[in-house]
py3Dmol code that shows the C-alpha trace and the ligand (Angstrom):
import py3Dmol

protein = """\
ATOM      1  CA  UNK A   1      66.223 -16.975  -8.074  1.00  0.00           C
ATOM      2  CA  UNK A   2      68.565 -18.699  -5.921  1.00  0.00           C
ATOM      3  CA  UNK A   3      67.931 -19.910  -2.552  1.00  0.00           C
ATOM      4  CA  UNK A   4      71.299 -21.085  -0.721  1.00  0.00           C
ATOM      5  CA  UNK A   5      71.394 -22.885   2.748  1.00  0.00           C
ATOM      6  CA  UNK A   6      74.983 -22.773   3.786  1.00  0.00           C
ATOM      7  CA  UNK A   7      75.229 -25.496   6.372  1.00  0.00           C
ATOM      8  CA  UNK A   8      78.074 -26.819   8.972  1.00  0.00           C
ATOM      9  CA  UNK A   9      78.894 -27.275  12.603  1.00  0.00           C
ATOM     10  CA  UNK A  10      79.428 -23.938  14.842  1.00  0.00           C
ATOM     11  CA  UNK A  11      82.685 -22.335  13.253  1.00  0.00           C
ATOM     12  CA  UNK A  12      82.622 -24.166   9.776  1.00  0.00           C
ATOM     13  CA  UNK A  13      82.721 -21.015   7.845  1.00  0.00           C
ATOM     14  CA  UNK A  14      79.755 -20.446   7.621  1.00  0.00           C
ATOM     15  CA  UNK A  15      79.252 -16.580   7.734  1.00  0.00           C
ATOM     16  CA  UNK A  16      82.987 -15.788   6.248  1.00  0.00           C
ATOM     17  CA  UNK A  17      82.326 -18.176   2.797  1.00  0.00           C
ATOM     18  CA  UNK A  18      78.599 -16.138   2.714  1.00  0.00           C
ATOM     19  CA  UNK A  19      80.171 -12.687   2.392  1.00  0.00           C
ATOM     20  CA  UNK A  20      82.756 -13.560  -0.504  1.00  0.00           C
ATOM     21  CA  UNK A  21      79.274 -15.491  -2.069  1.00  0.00           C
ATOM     22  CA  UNK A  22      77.592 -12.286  -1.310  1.00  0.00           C
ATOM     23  CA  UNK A  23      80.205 -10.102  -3.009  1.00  0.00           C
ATOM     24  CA  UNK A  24      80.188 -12.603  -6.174  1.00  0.00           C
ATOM     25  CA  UNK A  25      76.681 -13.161  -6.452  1.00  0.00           C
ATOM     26  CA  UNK A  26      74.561 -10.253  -5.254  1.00  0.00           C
ATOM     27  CA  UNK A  27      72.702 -12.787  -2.978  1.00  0.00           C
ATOM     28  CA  UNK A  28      71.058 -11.357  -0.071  1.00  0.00           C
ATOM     29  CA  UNK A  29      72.194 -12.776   3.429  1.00  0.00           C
ATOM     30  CA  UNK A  30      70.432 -13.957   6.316  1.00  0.00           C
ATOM     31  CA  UNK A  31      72.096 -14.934   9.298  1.00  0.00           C
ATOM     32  CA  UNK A  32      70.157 -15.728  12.189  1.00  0.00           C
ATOM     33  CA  UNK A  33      73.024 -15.491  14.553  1.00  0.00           C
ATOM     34  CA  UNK A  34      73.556 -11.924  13.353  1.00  0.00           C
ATOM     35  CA  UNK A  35      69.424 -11.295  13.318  1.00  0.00           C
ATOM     36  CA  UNK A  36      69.556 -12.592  17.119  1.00  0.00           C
ATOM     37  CA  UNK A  37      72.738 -10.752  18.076  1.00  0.00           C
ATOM     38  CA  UNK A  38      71.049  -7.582  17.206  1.00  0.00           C
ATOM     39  CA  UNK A  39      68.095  -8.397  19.042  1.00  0.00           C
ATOM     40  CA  UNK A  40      70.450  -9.028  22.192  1.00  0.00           C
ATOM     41  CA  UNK A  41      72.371  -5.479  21.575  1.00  0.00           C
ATOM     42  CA  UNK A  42      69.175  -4.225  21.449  1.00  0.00           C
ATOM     43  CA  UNK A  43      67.584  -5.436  24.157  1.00  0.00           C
ATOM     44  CA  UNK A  44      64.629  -6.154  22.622  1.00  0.00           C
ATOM     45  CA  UNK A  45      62.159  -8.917  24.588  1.00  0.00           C
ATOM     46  CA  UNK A  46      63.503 -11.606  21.829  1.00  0.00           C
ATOM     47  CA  UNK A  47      67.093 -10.466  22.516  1.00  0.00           C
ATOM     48  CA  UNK A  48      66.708 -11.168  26.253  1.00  0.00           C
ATOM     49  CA  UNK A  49      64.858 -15.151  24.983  1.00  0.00           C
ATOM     50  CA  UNK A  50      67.405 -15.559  22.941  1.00  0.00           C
ATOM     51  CA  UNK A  51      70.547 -14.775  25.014  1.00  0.00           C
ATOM     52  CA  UNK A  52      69.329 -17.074  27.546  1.00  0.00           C
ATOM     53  CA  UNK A  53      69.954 -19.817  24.871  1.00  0.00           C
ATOM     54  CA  UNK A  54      72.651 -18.380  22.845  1.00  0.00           C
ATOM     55  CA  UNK A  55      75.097 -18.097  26.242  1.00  0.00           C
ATOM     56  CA  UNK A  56      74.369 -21.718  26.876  1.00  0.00           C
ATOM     57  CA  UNK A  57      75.354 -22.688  24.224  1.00  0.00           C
ATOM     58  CA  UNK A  58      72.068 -24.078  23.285  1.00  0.00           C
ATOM     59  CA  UNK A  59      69.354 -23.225  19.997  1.00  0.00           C
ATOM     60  CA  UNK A  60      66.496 -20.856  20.711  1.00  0.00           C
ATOM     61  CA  UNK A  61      63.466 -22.336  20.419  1.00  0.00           C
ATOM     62  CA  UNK A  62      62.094 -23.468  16.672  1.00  0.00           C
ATOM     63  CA  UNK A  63      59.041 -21.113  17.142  1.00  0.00           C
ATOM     64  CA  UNK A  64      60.373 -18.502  17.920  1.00  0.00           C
ATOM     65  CA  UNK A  65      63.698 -18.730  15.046  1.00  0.00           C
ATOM     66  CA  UNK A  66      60.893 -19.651  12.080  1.00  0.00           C
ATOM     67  CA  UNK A  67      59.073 -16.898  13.108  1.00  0.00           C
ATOM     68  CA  UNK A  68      61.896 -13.971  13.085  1.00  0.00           C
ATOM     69  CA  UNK A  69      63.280 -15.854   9.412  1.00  0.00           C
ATOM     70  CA  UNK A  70      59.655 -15.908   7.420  1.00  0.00           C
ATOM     71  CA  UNK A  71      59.766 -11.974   8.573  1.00  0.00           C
ATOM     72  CA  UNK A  72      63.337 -10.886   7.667  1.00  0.00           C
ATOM     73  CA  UNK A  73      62.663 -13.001   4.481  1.00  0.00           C
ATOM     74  CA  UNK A  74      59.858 -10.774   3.497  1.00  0.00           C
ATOM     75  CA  UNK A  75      62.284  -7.595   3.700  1.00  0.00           C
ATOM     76  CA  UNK A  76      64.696  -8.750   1.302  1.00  0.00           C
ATOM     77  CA  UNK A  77      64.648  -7.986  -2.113  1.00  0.00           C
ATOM     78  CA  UNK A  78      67.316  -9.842  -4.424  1.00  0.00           C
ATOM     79  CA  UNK A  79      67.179 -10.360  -7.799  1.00  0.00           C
ATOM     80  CA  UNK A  80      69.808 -13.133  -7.644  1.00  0.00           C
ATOM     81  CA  UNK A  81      68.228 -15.174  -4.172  1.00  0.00           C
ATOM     82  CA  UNK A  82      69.151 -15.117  -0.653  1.00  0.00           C
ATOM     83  CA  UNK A  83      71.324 -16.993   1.156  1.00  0.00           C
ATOM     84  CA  UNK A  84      70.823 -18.639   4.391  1.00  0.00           C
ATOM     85  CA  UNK A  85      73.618 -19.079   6.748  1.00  0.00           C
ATOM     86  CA  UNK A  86      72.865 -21.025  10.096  1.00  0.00           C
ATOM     87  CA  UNK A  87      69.287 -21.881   9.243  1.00  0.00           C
ATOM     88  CA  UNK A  88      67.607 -24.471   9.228  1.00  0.00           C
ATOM     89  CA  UNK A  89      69.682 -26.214  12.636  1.00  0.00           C
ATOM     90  CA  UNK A  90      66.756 -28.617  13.222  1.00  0.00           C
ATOM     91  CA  UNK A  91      64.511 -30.958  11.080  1.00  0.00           C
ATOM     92  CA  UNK A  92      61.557 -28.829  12.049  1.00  0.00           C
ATOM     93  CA  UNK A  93      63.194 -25.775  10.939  1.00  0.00           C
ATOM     94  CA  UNK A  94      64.276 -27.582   7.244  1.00  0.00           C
ATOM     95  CA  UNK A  95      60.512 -28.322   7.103  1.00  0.00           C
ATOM     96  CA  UNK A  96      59.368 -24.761   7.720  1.00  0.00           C
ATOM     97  CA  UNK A  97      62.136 -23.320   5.259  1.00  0.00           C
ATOM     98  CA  UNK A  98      60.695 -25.651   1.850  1.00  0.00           C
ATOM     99  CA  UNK A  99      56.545 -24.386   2.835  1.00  0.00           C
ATOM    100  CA  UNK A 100      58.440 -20.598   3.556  1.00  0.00           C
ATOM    101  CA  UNK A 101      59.504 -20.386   0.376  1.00  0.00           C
ATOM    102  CA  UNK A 102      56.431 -22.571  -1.587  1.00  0.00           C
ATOM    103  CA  UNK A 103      54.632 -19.557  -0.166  1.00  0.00           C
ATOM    104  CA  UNK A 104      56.809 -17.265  -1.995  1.00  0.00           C
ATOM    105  CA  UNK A 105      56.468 -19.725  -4.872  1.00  0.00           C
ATOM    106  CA  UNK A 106      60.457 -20.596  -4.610  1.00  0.00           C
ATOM    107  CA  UNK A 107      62.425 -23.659  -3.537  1.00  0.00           C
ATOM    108  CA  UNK A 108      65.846 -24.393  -2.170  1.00  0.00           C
ATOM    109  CA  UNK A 109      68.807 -24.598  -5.093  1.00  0.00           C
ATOM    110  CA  UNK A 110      71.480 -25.848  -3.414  1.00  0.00           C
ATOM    111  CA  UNK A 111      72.776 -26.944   0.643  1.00  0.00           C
ATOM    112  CA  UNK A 112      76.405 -26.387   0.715  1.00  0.00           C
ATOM    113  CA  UNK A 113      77.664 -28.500   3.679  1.00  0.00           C
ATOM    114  CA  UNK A 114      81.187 -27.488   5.111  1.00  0.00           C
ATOM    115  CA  UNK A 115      83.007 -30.537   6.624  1.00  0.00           C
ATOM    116  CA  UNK A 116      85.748 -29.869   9.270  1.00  0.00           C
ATOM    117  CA  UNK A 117      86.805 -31.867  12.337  1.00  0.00           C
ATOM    118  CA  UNK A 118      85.991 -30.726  15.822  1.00  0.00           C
ATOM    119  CA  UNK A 119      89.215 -30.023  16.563  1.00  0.00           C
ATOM    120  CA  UNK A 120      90.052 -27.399  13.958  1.00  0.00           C
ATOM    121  CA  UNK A 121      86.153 -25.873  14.792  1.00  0.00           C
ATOM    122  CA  UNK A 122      87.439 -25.348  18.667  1.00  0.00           C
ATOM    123  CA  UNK A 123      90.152 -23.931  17.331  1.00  0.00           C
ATOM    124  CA  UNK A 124      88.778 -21.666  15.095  1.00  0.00           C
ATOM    125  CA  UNK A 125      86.057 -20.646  17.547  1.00  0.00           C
ATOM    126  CA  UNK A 126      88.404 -20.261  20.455  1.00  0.00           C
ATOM    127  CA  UNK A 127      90.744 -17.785  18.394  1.00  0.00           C
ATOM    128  CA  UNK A 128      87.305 -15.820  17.957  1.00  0.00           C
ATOM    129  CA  UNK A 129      86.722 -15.976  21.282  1.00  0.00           C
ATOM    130  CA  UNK A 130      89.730 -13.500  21.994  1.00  0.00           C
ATOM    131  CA  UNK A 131      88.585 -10.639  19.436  1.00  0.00           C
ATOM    132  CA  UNK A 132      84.433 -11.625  18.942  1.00  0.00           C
ATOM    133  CA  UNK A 133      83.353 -10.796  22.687  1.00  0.00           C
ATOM    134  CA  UNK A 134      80.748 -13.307  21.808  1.00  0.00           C
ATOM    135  CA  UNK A 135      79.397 -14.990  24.890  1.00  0.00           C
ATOM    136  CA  UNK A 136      79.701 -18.314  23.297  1.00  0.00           C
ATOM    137  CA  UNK A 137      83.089 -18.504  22.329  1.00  0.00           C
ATOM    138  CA  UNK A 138      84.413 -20.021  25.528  1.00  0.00           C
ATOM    139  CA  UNK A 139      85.458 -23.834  25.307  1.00  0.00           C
ATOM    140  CA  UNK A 140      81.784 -24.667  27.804  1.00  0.00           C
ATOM    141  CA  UNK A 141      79.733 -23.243  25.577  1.00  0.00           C
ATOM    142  CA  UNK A 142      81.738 -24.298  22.183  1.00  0.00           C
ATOM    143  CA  UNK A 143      81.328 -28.087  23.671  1.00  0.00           C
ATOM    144  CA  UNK A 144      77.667 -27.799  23.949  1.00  0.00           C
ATOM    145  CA  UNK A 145      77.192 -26.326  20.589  1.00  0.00           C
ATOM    146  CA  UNK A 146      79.256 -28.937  19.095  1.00  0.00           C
ATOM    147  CA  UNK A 147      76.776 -31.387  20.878  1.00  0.00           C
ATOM    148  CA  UNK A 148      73.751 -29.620  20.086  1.00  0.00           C
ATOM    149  CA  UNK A 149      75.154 -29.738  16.284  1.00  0.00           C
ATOM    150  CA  UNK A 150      75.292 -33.482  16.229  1.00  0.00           C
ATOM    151  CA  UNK A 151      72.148 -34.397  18.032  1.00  0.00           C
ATOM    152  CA  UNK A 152      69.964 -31.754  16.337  1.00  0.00           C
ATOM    153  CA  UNK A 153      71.639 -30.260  13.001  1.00  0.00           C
ATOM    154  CA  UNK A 154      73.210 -32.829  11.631  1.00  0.00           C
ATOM    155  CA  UNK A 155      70.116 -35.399  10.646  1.00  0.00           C
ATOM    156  CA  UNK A 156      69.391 -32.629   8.397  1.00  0.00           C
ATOM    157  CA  UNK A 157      72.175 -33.980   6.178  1.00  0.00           C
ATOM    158  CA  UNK A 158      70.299 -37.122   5.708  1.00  0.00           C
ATOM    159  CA  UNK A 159      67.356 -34.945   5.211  1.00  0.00           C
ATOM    160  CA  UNK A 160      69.024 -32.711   1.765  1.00  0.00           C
ATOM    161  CA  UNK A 161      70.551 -35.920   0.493  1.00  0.00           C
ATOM    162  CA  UNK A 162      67.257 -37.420   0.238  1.00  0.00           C
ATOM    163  CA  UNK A 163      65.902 -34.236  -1.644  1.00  0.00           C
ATOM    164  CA  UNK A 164      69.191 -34.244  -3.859  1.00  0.00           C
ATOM    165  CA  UNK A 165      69.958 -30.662  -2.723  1.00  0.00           C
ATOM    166  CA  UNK A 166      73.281 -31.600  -0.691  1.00  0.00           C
ATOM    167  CA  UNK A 167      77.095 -30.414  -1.919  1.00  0.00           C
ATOM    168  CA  UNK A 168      79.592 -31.241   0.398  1.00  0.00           C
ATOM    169  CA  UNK A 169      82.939 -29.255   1.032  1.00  0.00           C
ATOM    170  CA  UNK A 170      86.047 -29.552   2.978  1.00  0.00           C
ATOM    171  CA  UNK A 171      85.614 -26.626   4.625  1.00  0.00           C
ATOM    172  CA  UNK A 172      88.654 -27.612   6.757  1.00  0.00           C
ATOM    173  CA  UNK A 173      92.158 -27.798   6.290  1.00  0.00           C
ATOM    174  CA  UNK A 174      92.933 -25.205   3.829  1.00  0.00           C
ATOM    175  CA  UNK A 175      91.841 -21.546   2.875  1.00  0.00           C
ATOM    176  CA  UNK A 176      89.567 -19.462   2.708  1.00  0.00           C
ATOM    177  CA  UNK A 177      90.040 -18.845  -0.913  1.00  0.00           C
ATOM    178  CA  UNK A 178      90.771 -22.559  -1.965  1.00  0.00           C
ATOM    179  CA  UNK A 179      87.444 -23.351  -0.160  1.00  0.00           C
ATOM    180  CA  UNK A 180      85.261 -20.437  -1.583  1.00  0.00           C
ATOM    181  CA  UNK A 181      86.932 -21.447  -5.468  1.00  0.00           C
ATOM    182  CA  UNK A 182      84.786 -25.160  -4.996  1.00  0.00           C
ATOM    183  CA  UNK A 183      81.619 -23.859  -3.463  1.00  0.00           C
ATOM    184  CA  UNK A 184      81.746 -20.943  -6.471  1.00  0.00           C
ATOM    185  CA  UNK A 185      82.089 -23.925  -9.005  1.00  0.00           C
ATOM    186  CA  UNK A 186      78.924 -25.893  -6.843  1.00  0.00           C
ATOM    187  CA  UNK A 187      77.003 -22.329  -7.058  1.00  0.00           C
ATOM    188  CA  UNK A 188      78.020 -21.295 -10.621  1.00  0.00           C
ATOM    189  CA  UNK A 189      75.963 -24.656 -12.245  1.00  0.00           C
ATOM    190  CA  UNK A 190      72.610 -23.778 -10.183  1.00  0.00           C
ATOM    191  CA  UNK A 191      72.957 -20.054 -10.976  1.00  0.00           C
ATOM    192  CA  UNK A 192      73.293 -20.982 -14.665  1.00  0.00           C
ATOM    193  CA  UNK A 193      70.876 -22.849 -14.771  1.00  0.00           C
ATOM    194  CA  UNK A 194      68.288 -20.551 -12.681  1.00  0.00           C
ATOM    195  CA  UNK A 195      69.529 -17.904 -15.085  1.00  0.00           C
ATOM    196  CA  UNK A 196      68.474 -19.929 -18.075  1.00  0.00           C
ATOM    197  CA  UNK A 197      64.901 -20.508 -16.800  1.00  0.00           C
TER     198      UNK A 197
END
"""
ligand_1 = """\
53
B4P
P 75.894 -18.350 14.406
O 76.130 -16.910 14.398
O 75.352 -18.964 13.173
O 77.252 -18.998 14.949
P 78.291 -19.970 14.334
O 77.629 -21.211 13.842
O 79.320 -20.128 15.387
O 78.938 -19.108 13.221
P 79.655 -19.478 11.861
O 79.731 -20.982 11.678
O 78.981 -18.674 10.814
O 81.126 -18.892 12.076
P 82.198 -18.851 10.887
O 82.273 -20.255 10.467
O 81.948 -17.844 9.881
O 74.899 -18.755 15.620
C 75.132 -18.378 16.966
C 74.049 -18.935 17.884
O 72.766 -18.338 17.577
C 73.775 -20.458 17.787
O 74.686 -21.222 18.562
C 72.329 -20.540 18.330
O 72.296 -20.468 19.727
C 71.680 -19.262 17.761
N 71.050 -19.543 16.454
C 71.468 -19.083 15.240
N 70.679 -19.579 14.261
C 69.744 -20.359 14.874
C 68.695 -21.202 14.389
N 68.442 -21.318 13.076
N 67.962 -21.884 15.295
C 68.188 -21.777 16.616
N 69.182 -21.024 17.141
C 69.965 -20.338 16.279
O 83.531 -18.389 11.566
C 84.265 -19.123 12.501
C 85.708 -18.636 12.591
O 86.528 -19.445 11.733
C 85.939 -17.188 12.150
O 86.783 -16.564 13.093
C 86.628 -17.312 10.787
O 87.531 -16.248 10.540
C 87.375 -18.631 10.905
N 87.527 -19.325 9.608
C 86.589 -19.484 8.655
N 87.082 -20.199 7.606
C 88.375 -20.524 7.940
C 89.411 -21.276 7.281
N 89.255 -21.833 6.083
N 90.594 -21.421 7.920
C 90.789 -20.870 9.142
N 89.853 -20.138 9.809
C 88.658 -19.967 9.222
"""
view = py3Dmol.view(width=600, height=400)
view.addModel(protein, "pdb")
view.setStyle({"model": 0}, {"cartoon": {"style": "trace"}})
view.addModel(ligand_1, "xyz")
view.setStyle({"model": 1}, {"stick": {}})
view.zoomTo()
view.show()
């Protein structure tokens, strides 16, 4: 089985390189930005918690996010392995993610981190902004997210280096297809070698 964290600052690519991994693979997908924007359209009592963070710009709590992703983890039912895009944001949450799945009796293959500079992310996310009708695509809330990525999200990094799990990708800079062929090459070697076991 193959458990994928796909990891990067707000607008990295995170959710568009998942799909074409998703179409290649079979992986299933969770996306806790989707999961919560659900919950919002819903109006469910998480929804209303989370929008309060979400419009701000800022993370909803770690209790709360572990929670909701040890639950829709349970629903999912790959053969292939799942692949997490926008969790863990927080050393806490990385933490909680390897003792989620030693429950399950799995562990994380592979963290695929998508480098771009900020100023290709506000881009990106602004040019959302005019189609998404996504509460946090406005240049306030972008800002804050881009803060909240380097003071909480990014020590994780350090933390997948350590645990020789980390691939990193220019996710910036050129396409979407030029990007996806080197994470498919990163993703092929662990998926051989899961395969093989
Ligand atoms: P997410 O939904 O994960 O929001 P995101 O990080 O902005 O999305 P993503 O990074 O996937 O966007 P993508 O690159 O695909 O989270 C939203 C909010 O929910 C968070 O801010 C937080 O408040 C909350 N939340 C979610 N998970 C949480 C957690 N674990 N803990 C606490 N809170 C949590 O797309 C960006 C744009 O770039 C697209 O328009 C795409 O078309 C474009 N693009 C992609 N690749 C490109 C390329 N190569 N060239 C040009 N454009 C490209």
């Amino acid at each position: 089985m193959l458990n994928i964290v796909i990891f990067g600052a707000p607008g990295s690519g995170k959710g568009t390189q998942s799909e074409l991994l998703i179409e290649k693979y079979g992986l299933e997908h969770i996306s806790t930005g989707d999961v919560l924007r659900k919950e919002i359209t819903s109006q469910s009592e998480l929804g209303k918690i989370a929008d309060s963070y979400i419009s701000k710009g800022q993370l909803v709590p770690d209790e709360l996010i572990i929670d909701v992703l040890a639950k829709v983890l349970d629903t999912k039912q790959s053969r292939t392995g799942v692949i997490f895009d926008g969790f863990p944001r927080t050393l806490d949450q990385g933490i909680a993610l390897d003792k989620i799945l030693k429950e399950r009796d799995a562990e994380l293959s592979l963290v695929i981190n998508l480098q771009v500079d900020e100023q290709e992310l506000i881009g990106r996310l602004l040019n959302r902004g005019k189609v998404s009708g996504r509460s946090d695509d406005n240049l306030e809330t972008i800002t804050s997210r881009l803060n909240v990525y380097k003071n909480q999200t990014a020590p994780l990094i350090d933390f997948y280096k350590k645990a020789e799990k980390l691939v990193d990708i220019q996710g910036g800079g050129r396409t979407i297809q030029e990007i996806f062929s080197e994470i498919d090459q990163a993703v092929s070697e662990v998926y051989q070698k899961a395969i093989a076991c």
